[in-house]
Phi, psi and omega in degrees: 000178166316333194322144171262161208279128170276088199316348192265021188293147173283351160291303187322336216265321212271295211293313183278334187290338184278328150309327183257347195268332175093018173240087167269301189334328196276331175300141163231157175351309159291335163275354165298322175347124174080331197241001192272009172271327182293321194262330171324289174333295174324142193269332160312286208306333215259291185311329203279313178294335169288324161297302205288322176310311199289310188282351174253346199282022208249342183232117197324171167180179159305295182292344190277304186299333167273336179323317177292311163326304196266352156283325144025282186278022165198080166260278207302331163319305197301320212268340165306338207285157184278308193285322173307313210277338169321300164338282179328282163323315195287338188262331231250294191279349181221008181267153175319168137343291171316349191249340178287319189289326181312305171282291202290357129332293183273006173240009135352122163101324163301316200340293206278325154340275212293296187341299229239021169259145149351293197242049151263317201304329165337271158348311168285325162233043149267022165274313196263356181273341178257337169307147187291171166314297164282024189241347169291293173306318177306321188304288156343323172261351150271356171256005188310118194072042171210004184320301198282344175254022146256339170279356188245011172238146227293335140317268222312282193345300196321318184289291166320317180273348170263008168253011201246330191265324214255306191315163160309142173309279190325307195279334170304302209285358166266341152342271178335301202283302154354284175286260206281317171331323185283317179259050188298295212310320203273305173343281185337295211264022158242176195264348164252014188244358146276000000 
């Protein structure tokens, strides 16, 4: 859910004292069980979920998959997040396909949202340096009428110019042509649209 992370949780308490005590080697996947939106959040837990992710995601398993469940079901929380959408990328840049299509599911419907939050935008656009061609275009057709209020906004821009630096050829040059062209002349004269 929506909740907000409690810094006093006795997991939280517990997970960072096993971290700084230097016995992480000893936690696993499986002790994440239940907690992974709590610890994703956390400025440990979140450096922490990223290590144990990087080093596990390569090989299928139980605890991987629910771990991916369950950030899943407080995905949109996580990629808002200052310490979470770190979580996301890290899942984003080294997990299989499956864990990529499993989030771009769920922030469907999001796009323009996510564009134009602080660390969500982060998110959309490490969405758009790994995504295929059509999944790039879904991404499109959802800011399809918000282009200029994603260029003009202090997030959103960010999201543009990487689908612009990033994107498939095809789907840029109608893009370009679409968008930015009909509003070169305003473009010019604003400070994120220049």
């Amino acid at each position: 859910g929506n909740q907000s992370l409690d810094p006093k949780s006795p997991y939280l308490i517990k997970l960072r004292k096993c971290i700084k005590d230097k016995e992480e080697e000893d936690l696993t996947l499986e002790d994440l069980k239940g907690h992974a939106s709590e610890i994703s959040r956390d400025q440990v837990g979140s450096r922490f979920i990223q290590k144990i992710y990087e080093a596990n995601c390569k090989v299928s398993s139980d605890s991987l998959g629910d771990l991916i469940n369950e950030i899943k079901e407080d995905s949109l929380n996580i990629m808002k997040d200052v310490f979470g959408n770190y979580v996301i990328q890290k899942i984003l840049q080294f997990g299989p396909e499956e864990h990529i299509q499993t989030l771009f599911n769920e922030i469907k419907g999001h796009i323009l949202e996510m564009s134009k939050h602080i660390y969500g935008c982060r998110v959309v656009q490490r969405f758009i340096e790994v995504l295929n061609q059509a999944d790039q275009a879904t991404i499109l057709s959802e800011l399809e009428g918000s282009v200029m209020e994603c260029i003009y906004d202090q997030y959103g821009n960010h999201v543009i110019q990487k689908i612009l630096k990033e994107g498939h050829s095809d789907t840029k040059v109608d893009f370009i042509q679409s968008h930015i062209e009909a509003n070169i002349a305003p473009l010019c004269m604003h400070i994120y649209g220049c």
